[in-house]
C-alpha positions as CSV (number, residue, x, y, z in Angstrom):
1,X,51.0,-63.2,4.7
2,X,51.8,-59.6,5.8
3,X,49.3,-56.6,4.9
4,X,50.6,-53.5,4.2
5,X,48.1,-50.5,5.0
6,X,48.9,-47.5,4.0
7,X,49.5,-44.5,6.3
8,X,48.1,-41.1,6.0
9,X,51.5,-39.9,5.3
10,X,51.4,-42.4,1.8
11,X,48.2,-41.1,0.7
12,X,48.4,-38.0,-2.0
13,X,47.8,-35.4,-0.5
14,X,44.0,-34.0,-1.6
15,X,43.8,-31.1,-4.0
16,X,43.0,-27.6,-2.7
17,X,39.9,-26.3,-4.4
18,X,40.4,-24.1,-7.6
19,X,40.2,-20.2,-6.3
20,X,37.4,-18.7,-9.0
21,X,38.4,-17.0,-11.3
22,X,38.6,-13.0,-11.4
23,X,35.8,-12.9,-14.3
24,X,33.7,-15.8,-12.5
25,X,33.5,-13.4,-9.8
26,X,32.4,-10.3,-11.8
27,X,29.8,-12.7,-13.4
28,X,28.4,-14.2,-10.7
29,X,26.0,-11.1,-9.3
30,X,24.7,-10.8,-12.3
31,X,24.1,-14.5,-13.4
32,X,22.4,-15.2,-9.9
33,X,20.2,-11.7,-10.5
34,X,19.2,-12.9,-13.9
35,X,18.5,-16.2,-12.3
36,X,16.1,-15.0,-9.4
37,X,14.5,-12.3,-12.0
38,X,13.4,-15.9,-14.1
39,X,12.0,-17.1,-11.0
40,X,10.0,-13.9,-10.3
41,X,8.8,-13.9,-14.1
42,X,7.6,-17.7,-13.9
43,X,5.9,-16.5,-10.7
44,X,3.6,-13.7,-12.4
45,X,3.3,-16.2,-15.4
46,X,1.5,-18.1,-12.9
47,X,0.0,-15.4,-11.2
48,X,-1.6,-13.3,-14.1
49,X,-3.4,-10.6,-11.8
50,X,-0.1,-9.4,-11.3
51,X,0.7,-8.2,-14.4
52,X,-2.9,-7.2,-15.2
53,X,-4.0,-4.8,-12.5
54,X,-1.3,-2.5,-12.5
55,X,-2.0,-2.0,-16.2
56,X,-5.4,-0.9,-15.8
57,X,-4.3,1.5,-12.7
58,X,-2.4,3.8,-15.3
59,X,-5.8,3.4,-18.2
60,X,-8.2,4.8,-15.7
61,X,-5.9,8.0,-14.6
62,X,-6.0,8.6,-18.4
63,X,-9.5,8.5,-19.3
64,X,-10.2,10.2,-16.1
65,X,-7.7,13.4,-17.1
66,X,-8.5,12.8,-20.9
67,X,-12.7,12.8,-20.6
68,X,-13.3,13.9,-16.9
69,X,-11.1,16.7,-15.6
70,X,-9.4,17.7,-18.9
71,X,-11.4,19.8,-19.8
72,X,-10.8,22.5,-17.0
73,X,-7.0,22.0,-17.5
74,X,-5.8,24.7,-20.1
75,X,-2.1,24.2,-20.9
76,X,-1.3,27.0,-23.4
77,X,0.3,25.9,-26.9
78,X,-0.2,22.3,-26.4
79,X,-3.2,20.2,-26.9
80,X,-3.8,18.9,-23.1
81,X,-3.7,15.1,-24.1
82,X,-0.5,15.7,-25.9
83,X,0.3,17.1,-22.7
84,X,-0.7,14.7,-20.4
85,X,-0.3,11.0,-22.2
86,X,3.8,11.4,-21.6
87,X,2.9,12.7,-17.7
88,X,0.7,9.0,-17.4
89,X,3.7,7.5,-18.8
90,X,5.9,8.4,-16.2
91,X,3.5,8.6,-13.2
92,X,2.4,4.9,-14.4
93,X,5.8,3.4,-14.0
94,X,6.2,5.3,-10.6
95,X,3.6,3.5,-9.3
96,X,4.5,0.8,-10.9
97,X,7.8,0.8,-9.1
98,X,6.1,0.7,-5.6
99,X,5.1,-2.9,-6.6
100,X,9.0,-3.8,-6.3
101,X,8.9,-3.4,-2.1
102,X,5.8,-5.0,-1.7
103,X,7.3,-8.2,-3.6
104,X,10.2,-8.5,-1.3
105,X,8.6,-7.8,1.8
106,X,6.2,-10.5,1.1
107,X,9.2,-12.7,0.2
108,X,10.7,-12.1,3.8
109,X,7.5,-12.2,5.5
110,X,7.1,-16.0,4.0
111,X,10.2,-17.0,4.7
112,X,11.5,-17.2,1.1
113,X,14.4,-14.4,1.7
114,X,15.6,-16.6,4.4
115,X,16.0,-19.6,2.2
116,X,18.2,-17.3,-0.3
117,X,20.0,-16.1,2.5
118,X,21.3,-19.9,2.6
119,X,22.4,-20.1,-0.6
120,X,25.6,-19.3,-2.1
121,X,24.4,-16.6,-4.2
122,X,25.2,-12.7,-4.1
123,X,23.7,-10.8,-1.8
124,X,22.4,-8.1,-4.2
125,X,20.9,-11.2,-6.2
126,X,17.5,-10.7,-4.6
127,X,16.5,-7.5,-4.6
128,X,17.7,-7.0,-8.4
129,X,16.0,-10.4,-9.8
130,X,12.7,-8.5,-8.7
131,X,14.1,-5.1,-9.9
132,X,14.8,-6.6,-13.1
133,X,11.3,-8.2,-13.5
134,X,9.4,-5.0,-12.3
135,X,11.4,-3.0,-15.0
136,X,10.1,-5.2,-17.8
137,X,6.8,-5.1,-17.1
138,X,7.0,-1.4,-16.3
139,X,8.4,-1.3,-20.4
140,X,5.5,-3.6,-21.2
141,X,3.3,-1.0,-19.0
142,X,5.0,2.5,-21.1
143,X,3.9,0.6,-24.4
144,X,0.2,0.3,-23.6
145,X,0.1,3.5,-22.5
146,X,1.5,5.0,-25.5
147,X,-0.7,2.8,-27.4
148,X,-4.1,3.8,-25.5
149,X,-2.9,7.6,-26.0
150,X,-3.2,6.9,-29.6
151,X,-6.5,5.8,-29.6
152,X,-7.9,8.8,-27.5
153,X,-6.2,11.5,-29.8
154,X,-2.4,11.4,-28.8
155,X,-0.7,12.8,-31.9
156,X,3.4,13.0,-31.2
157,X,5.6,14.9,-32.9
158,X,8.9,12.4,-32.9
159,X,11.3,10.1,-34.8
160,X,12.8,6.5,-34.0
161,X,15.8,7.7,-32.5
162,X,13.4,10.0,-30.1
163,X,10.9,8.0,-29.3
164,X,13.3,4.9,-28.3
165,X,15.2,7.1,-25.9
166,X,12.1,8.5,-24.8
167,X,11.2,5.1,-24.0
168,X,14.8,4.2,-22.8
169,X,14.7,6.9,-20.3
170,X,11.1,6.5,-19.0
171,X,12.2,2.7,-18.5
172,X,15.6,3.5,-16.7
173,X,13.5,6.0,-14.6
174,X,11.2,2.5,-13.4
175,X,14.5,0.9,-12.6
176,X,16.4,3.3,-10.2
177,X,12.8,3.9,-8.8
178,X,12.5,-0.2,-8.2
179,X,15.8,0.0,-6.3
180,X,14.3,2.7,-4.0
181,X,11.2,0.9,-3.4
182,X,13.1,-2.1,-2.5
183,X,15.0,-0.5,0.1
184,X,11.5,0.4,1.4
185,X,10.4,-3.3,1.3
186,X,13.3,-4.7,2.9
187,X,13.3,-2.0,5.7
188,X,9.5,-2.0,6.3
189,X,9.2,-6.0,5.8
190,X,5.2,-6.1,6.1
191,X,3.8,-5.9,2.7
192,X,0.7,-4.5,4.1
193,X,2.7,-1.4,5.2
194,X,4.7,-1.1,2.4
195,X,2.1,-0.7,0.3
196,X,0.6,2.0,2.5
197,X,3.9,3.8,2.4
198,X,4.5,3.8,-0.8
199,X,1.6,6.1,-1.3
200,X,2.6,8.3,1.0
201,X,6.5,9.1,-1.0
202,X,4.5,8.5,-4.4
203,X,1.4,10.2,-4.0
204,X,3.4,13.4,-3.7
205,X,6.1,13.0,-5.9
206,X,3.5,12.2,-9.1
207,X,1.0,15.0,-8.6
208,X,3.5,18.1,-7.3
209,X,5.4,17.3,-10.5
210,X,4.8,18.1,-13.9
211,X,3.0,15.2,-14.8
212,X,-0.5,16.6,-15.0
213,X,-0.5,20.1,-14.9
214,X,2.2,23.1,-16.0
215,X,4.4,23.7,-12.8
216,X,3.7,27.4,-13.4
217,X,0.2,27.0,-12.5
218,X,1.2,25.4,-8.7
219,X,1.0,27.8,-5.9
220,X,4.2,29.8,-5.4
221,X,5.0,27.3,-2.2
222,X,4.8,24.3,-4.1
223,X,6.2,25.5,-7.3
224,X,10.1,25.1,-6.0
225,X,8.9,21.3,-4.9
226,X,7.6,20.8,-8.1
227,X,10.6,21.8,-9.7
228,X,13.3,19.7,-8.0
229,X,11.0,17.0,-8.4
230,X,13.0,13.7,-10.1
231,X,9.3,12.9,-11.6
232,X,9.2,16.6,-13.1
233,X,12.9,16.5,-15.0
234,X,11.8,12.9,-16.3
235,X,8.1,13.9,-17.3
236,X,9.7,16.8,-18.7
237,X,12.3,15.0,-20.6
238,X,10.1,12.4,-21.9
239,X,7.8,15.1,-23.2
240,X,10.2,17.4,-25.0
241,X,11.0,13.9,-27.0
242,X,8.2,12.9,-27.9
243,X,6.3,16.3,-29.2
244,X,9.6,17.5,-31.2
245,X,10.5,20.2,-28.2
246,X,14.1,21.0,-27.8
247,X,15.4,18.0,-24.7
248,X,18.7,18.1,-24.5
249,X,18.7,19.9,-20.9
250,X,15.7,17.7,-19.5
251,X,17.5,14.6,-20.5
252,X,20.7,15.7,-19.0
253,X,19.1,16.2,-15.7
254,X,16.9,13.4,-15.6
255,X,19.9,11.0,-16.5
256,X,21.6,12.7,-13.1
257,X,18.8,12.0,-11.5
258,X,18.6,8.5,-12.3
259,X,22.5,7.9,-11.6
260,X,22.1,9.3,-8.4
261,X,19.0,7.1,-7.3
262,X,20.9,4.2,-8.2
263,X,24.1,5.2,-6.5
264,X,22.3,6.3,-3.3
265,X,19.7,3.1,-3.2
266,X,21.2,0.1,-4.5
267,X,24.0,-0.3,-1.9
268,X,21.4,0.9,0.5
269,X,18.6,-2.2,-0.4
270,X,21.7,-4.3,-0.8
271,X,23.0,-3.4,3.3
272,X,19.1,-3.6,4.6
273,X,18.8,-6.9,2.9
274,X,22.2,-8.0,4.4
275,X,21.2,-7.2,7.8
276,X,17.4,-8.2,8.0
């Protein structure tokens, strides 16, 4: 009896793996960003004092500027809590934002970045799962403060239409801010730090702005600060829309100013996380 074995010339030759698709590829940073952003929603699901305590951050600076030291602020023809519940809005989410860095240096610092550094995921996957997830909650945050601005006598003058893009923009403002932020995290690394830095680039931005006071009343050397200030076209923007002023110019510039956050410091948080 003869045995025939076969030789590896005989065998079929094996199939070459299927090249993805164009499409696949266009999909794929943004199904693994949406993927990481669940896991960094389950984790403050599990975690509740992260969602809590930046809320109550934001509902002390009001009562503190409604009840404490409004009433030696004098913003002429405007009630100051109409002025200064939009201000609280966007100074909330700006510190919100800060929260973004301090999450992904504390995801390097235990070693989690490295395990997603092993996966076959896209490298921009990281930072924007937590982007995404600060976002929302910084949406979540511009509705409470709204909410508690009713209740201590804020009275808007608005529509639907404004008051969603008011929102819209105020929200998109908390997303290009997240992306700076994370390039801070990833650069800095110790969460520690970060979250002493980002007082020091916040701290400044929120109060030289227009935010709580008219920029008019600033000393003449801060009053050009104040006025180039991303915060000040946003807070500006935001409150044009929702007390029925005319906005057209303050959105315009603070929808340049969010398009040129996001085109300076995504690729930039992308690169730092790439090279860490």
């Amino acid at each position: 009896m003869t045995t025939t074995t076969a030789t590896p010339a005989s065998l079929p030759p094996a199939a070459a793996p299927a090249s993805p698709s164009p499409s696949a590829l266009r999909g794929r940073p943004v199904r693994d960003a949406l993927l990481l952003a669940w896991r960094t929603y389950v984790h403050h699901l599990r975690v509740p004092s992260l969602i809590v305590f930046p809320l109550v951050t934001p509902l002390v600076f009001l009562l503190l500027f409604r009840y404490v030291l409004g009433g030696s602020i004098v913003i002429p023809g405007v009630r100051y809590v109409d002025f200064l519940v939009p201000g609280i809005v966007v100074q909330s989410i700006t510190f919100g934002a800060t929260q973004t860095g301090v999450g992904l240096a504390g995801d390097v610092n235990q070693g989690i970045a490295d395990r997603f550094r092993a996966l076959p995921i896209s490298r921009s996957a990281v930072a924007a799962g937590r982007v995404l997830v600060d976002t929302g909650r910084n949406l979540f945050l511009v509705v409470v403060v709204l909410v508690a601005g009713l209740v201590i006598g804020f009275r808007p003058d608005t529509d639907p239409a404004r008051l969603a893009l008011a929102v819209g923009l105020a929200t998109g403002f908390a997303f290009a801010f997240g992306w700076v932020s994370a390039f801070i995290g990833l650069k800095v690394r110790h969460a520690e730090a970060v979250h002493d830095a980002g007082f020091v680039w916040v701290i400044p931005l929120t109060f030289a702005s227009s935010a709580l006071v008219a920029v008019d009343s600033m000393p003449a050397g801060i009053r050009p600060l104040a006025e180039a200030n991303p915060v000040t076209s946003v807070t500006d923007a935001v409150r044009a829309l929702l007390l029925g002023d005319p906005a057209a110019g303050a959105v315009l510039e603070s929808l340049l100013w969010i398009a040129g956050l996001l085109a300076a410091f995504v690729p930039l948080a992308v690169r730092a996380y790439q090279r860490r």
